[in-house]
C-alpha positions in Angstrom: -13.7 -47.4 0.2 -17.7 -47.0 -0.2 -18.8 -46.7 -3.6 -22.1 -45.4 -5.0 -22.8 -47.3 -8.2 -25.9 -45.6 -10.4 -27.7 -44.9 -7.5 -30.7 -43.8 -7.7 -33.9 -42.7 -5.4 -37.6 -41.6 -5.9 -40.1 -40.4 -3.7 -43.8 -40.2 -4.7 -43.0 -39.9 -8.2 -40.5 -37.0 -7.8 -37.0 -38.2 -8.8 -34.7 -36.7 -6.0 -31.0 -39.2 -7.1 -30.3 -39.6 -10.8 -28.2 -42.0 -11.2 -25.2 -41.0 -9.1 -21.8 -42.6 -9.0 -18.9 -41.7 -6.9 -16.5 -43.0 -4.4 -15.7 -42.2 -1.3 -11.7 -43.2 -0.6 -10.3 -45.1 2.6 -8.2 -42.4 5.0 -10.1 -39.6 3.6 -12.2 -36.9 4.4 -14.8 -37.1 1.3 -16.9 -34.4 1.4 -21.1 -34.2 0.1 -22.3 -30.2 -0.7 -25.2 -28.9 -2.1 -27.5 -26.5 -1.8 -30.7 -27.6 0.5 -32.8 -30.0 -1.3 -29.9 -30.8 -3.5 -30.2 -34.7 -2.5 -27.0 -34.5 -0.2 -28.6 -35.6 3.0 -30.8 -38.2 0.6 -27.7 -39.6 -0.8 -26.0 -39.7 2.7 -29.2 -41.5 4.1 -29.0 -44.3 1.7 -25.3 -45.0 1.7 -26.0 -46.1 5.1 -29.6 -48.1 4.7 -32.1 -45.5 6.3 -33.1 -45.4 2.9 -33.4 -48.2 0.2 -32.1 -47.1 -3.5 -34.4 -47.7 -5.9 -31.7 -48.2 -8.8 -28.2 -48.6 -8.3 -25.7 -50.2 -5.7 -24.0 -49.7 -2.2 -20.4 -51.1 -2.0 -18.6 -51.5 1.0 -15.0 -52.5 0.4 -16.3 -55.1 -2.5 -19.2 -56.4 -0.4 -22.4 -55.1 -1.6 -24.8 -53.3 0.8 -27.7 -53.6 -1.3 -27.9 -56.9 -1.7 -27.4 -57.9 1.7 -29.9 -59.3 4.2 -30.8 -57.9 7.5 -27.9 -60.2 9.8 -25.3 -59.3 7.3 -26.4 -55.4 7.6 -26.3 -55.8 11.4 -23.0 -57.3 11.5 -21.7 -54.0 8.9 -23.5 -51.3 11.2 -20.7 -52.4 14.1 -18.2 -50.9 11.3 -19.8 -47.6 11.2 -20.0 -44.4 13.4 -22.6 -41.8 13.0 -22.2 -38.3 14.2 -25.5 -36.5 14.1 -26.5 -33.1 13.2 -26.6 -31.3 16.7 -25.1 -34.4 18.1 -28.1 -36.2 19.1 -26.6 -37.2 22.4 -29.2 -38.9 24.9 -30.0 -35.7 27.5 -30.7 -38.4 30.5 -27.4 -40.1 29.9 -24.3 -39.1 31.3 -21.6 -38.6 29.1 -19.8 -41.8 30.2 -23.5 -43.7 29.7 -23.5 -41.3 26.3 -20.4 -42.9 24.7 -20.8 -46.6 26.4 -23.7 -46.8 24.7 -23.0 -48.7 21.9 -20.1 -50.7 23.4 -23.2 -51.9 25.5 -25.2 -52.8 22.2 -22.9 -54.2 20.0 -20.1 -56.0 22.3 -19.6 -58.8 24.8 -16.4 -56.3 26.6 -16.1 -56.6 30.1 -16.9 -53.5 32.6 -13.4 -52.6 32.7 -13.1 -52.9 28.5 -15.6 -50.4 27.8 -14.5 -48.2 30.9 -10.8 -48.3 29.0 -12.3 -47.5 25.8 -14.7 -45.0 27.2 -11.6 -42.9 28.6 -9.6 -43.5 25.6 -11.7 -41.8 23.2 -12.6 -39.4 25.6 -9.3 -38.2 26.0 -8.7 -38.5 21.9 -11.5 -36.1 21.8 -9.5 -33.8 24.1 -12.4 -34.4 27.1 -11.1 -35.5 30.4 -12.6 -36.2 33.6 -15.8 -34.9 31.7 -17.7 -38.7 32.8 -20.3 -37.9 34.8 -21.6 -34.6 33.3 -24.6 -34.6 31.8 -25.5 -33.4 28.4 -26.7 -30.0 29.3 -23.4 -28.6 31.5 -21.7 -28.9 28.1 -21.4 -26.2 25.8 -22.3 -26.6 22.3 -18.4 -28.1 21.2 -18.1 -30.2 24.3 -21.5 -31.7 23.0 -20.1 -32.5 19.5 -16.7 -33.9 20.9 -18.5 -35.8 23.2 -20.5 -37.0 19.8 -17.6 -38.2 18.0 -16.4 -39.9 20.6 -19.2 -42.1 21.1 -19.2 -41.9 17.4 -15.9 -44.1 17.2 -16.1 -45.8 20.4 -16.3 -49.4 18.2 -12.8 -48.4 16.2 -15.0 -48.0 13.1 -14.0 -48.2 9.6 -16.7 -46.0 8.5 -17.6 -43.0 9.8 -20.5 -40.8 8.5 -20.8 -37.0 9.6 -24.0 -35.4 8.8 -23.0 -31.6 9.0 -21.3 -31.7 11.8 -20.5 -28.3 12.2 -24.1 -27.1 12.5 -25.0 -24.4 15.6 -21.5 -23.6 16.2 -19.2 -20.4 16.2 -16.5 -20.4 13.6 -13.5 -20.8 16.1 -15.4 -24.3 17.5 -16.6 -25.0 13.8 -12.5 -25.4 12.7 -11.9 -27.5 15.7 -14.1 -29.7 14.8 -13.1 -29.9 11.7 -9.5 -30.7 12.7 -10.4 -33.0 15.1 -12.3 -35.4 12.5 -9.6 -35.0 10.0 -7.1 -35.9 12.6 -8.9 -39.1 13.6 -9.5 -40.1 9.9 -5.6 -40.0 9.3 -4.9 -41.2 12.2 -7.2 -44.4 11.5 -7.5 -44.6 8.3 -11.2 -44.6 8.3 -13.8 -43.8 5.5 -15.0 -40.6 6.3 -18.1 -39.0 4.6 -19.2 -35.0 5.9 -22.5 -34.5 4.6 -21.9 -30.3 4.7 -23.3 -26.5 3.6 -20.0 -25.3 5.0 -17.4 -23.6 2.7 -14.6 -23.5 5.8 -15.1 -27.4 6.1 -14.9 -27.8 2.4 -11.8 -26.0 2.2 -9.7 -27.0 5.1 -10.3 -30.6 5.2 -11.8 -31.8 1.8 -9.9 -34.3 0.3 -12.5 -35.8 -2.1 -15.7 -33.0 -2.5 -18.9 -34.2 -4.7 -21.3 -31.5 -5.4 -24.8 -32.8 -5.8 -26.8 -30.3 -7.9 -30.5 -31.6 -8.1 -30.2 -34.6 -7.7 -27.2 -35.2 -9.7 -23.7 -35.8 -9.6 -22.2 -32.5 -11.0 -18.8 -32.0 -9.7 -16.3 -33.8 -8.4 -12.6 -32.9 -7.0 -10.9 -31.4 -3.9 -10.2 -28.4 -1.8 -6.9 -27.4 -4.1 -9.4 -27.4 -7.4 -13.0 -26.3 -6.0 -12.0 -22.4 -6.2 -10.7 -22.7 -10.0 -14.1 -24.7 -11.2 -15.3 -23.4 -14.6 -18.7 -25.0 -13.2 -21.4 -22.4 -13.0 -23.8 -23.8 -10.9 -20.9 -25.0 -8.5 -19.3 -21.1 -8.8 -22.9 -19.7 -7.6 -22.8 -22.2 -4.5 -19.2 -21.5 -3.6 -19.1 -18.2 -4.2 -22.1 -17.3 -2.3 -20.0 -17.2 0.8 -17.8 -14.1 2.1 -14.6 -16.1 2.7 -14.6 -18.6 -0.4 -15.5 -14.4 -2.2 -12.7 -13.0 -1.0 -9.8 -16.0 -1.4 -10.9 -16.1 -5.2 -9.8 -12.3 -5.3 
């Protein structure tokens, strides 16, 4: 479980967290929406130290983030996998190079170990004999898969997922989807989504917190999100066609 504990954030004298405190639970997908400049991507940012709160506390499974020093944050980053917007996959890497990557940082493996591992999440990821392509002979959901894959390469126990869904067609969109929730389940890993997008929210949110400036203003799940006396939460859901039409 991470846990946000009256966090809080302020930049150049505008106040962009106010004191927000929610949990995000072990074998879940936990969800972050809001509406751009919301503080969702803020919030995201510091739960995993590119940013520094101001006010407030990190936890990570009872250890607290915020009060730990540099080695002790190194040694917590080998828990966690990132998956970038767009994927952020290294163009002059190959995809094997792509997801050995941080096997090559972090561990002491053998060649053969990370090879193993390489092909093992590879093939999790539904991606075979995909090793030496390069970046740009991939379409747009080869690119995210290829992502994730590097993105639990170390077997984390954290995963972050900063809208993961972003540039792709609906049909690839749900895939994706799918294919994190399956690997949180199967893993049992702490998965945050940092995510705009109603179809992720309401296929695979298990926790959902809805940050409305700056605040904490909603919390629950995909089964309760629709029936929300909420208003401001109503106007963002409801601004979509599909979440529109299953409230009819």
């Amino acid at each position: 479980m991470i846990e946000a504990k009256e966090v809080n954030k302020i930049f150049g004298g505008h106040h962009v967290l106010k004191n927000i405190s929610c949990s995000f639970e072990k074998g879940k997908t936990n969800l972050i929406i809001g509406q751009s400049g919301s503080g969702k991507t803020v919030l995201m940012k510091c739960l995993v130290g590119l940013y520094e709160v101001d006010q407030g506390k990190i936890i990570y499974d009872d250890r607290n983030f915020s009060e730990m020093n540099f080695e002790q944050r190194k040694n917590l980053r080998q828990e966690i996998g990132m998956l970038f917007q767009g994927g952020a996959l290294f163009d002059y890497m190959t995809v094997e190079e792509n997801v050995m990557f941080p096997l090559n940082m972090f561990t002491s493996q053998t060649k053969e170990e990370k090879q193993d591992r390489v092909n093992f999440v590879l093939t999790r990821v539904n991606l075979e004999n995909v090793n030496w392509l390069m970046p740009s002979e991939l379409s747009g959901g080869m690119r995210k898969r290829v992502a994730i894959a590097r993105a639990i390469s170390m077997n984390p126990k954290y995963l972050f997922c900063d809208e993961p869904n972003s540039g792709l067609d609906p049909q690839t969109a749900g895939v994706i989807d799918q294919l994190i929730k399956e690997i949180t389940d199967e893993y049992g890993i702490t998965t945050i989504v940092n995510t705009h997008d109603m179809n992720s929210v309401l296929s695979i949110g298990d926790t959902v917190a809805f940050i409305y400036n700056g605040e904490l203003w909603w919390q629950g799940n995909k089964n309760t999100i629709l029936h929300s006396d909420n208003k401001e939460l109503n106007e963002f859901v409801f601004g979509t066609e599909l979440t529109s039409r299953l409230k009819q």
